[in-house]
TORSE-421660 format. One line per field, with one value per residue (C-alpha): residue in three letters; x, y, z; residue number from 0. Coordinates in steps of 0.25 Angstrom, whole numbers. Layout:
code: c(ALA | ...)
px: c(X | ...)
py: c(Y | ...)
pz: c(Z | ...)
pos: c(NUM | ...)
This chain:
code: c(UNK | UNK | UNK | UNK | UNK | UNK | UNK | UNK | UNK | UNK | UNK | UNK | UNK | UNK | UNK | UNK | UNK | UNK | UNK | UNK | UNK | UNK | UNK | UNK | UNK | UNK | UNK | UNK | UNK | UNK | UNK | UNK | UNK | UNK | UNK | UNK | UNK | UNK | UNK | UNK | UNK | UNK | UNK | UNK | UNK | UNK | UNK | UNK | UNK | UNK | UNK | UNK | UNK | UNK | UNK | UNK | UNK | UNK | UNK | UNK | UNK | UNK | UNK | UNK | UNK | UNK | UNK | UNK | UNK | UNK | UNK | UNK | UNK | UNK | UNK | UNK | UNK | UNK | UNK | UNK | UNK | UNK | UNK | UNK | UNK | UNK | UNK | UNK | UNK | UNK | UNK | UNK | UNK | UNK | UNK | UNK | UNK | UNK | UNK | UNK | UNK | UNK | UNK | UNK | UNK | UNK | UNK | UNK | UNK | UNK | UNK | UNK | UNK | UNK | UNK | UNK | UNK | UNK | UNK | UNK | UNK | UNK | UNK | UNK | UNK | UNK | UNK | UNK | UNK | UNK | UNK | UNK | UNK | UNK | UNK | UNK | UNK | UNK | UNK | UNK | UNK | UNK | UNK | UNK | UNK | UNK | UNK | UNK | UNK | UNK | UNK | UNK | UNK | UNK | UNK | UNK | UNK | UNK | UNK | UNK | UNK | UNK | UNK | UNK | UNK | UNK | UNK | UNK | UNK | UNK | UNK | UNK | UNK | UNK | UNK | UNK | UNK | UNK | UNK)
px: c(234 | 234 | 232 | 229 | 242 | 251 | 245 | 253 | 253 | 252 | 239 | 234 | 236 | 230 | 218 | 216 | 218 | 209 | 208 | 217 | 221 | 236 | 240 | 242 | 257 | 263 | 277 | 282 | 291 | 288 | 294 | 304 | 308 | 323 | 319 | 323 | 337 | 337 | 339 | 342 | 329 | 335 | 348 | 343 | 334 | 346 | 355 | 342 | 341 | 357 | 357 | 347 | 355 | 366 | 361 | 356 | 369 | 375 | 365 | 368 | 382 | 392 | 395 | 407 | 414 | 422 | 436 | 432 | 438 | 432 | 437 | 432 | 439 | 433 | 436 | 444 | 452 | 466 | 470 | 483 | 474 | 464 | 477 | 486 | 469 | 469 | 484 | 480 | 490 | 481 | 481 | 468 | 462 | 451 | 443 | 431 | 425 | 412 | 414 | 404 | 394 | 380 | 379 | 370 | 380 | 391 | 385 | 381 | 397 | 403 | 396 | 400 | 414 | 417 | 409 | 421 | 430 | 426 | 428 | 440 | 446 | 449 | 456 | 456 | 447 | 445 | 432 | 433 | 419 | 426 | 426 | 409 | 414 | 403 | 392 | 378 | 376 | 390 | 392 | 401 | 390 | 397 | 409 | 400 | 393 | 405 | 409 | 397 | 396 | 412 | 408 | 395 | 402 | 408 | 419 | 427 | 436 | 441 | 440 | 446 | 447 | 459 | 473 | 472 | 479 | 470 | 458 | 456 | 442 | 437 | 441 | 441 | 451 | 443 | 448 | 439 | 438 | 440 | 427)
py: c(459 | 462 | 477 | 481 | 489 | 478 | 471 | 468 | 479 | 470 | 464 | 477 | 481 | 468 | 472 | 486 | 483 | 469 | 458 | 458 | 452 | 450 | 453 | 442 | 441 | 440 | 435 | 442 | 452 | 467 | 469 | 480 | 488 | 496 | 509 | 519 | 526 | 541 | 549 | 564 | 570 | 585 | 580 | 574 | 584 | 595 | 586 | 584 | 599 | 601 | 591 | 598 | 611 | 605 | 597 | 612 | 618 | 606 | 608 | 623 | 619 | 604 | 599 | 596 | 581 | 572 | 575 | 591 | 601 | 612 | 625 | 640 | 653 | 668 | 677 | 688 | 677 | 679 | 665 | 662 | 659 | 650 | 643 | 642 | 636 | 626 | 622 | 620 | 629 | 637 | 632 | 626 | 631 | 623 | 610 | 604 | 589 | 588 | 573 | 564 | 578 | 577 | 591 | 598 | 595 | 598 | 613 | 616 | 612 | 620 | 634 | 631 | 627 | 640 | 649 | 644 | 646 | 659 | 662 | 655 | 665 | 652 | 656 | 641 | 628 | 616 | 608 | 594 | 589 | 574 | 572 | 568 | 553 | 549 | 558 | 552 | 560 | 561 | 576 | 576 | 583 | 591 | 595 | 603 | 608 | 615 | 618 | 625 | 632 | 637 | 644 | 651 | 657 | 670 | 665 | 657 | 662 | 649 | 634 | 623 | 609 | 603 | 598 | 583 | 583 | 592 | 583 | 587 | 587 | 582 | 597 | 611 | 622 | 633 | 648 | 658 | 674 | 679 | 688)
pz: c(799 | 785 | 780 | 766 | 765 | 768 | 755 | 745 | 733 | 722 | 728 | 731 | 715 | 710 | 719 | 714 | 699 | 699 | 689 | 679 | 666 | 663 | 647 | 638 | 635 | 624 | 622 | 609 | 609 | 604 | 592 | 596 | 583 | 584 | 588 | 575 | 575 | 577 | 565 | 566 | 557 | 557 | 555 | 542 | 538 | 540 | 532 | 521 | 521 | 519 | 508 | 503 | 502 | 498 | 485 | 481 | 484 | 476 | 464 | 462 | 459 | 456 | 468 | 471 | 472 | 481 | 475 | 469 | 475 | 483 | 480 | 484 | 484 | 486 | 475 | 487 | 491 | 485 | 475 | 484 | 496 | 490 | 483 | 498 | 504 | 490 | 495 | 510 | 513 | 524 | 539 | 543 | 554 | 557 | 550 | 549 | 545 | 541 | 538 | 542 | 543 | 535 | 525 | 535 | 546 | 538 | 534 | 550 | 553 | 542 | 546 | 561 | 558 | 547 | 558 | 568 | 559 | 556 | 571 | 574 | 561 | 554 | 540 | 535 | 538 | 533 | 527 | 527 | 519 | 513 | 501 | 500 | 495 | 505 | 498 | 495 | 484 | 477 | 480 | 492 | 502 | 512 | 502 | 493 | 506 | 513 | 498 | 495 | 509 | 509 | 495 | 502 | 515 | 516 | 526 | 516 | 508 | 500 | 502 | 493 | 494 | 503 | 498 | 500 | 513 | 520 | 515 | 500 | 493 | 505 | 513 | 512 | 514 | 518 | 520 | 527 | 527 | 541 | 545)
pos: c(0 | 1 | 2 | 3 | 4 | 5 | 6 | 7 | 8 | 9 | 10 | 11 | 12 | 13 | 14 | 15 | 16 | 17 | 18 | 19 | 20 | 21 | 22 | 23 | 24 | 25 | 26 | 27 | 28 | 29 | 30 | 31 | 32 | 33 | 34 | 35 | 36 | 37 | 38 | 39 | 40 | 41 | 42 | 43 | 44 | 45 | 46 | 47 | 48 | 49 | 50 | 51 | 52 | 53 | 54 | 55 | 56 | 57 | 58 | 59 | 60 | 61 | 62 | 63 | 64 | 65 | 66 | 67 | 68 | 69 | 70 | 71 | 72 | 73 | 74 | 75 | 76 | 77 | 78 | 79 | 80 | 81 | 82 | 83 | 84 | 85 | 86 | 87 | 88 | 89 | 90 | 91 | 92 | 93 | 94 | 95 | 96 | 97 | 98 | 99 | 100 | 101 | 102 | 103 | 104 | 105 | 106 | 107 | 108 | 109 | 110 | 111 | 112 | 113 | 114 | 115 | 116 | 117 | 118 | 119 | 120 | 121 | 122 | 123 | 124 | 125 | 126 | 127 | 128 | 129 | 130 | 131 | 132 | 133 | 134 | 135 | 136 | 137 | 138 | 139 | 140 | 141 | 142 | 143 | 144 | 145 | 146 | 147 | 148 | 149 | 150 | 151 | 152 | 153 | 154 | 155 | 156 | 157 | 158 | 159 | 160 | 161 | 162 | 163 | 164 | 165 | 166 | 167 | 168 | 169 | 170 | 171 | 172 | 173 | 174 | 175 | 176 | 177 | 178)
């Protein structure tokens, strides 16, 4: 004897929903398109923004090239000093590589590395920007940057490109005031 639970539920189904009319299949593929990479929009808007700044800073004066020489030094700061920094004669107490960084990176690890230096009572770092060979634009980018923002900031004293053993054109020798 039969009861209508012990039907099976596939009948059951078929019973409850009635007739029905299977799809027409079709045998082509979707077309499957590669799915966009990701691109980091703030990113390159910061960066936009950055360059932006920069080509102003860069129009208010020459901007420096590849093989120039970066050179700074605050009128208190006695000559012998700047001449021992020019000579590489100062220890280097810490060092930062913006290589590889866009300009609005570069500028956001330049404060943070001089605020920790500052803390760390650093009285000499180095600045390596390269030489900007790879520079869209022919200015080397993120040399005038860190030159341009060395020269605005009251906690550097002096800064002058490095002997070619400590990286040359393509670093700086900076000396910072203790606060």
């Amino acid at each position: 004897m039969s009861h209508p639970e012990d039907e099976d539920d596939g009948a059951l189904f078929r019973s409850a929903i009635g007739e029905v009319t299977p799809l027409r299949r079709i045998d082509v593929p979707a077309v499957v398109r590669p799915r966009p990479r990701p691109r980091a929009r703030m990113a390159e808007q910061d960066d936009q923004q950055a360059r932006g700044e920069f080509a102003q800073l860069l129009g208010a004066s020459t901007p420096l090239e590849a093989g120039d020489t970066a050179s700074y030094r605050r009128e208190n700061l006695p000559a012998r000093m700047f001449q021992r920094l020019k000579r590489g004669q100062y220890s280097v107490q810490d060092e930062l590589d913006l290589h590889g960084a866009t300009a609005a990176q570069a500028e956001t690890l330049l404060r943070h590395f001089l605020r920790e230096a500052q803390a760390h009572e650093h009285g000499c770092v180095r600045i390596i920007h390269g030489k900007g060979l790879q520079s869209d634009r022919g200015a080397p980018v993120l040399k005038n940057l860190v030159d341009r923002m060395l020269r605005q900031r009251s906690d550097v004293l002096a800064f002058h490109s490095a002997p070619p053993a400590q990286g040359g054109t393509g670093a700086l020798l900076v000396l910072l005031a203790h606060r």
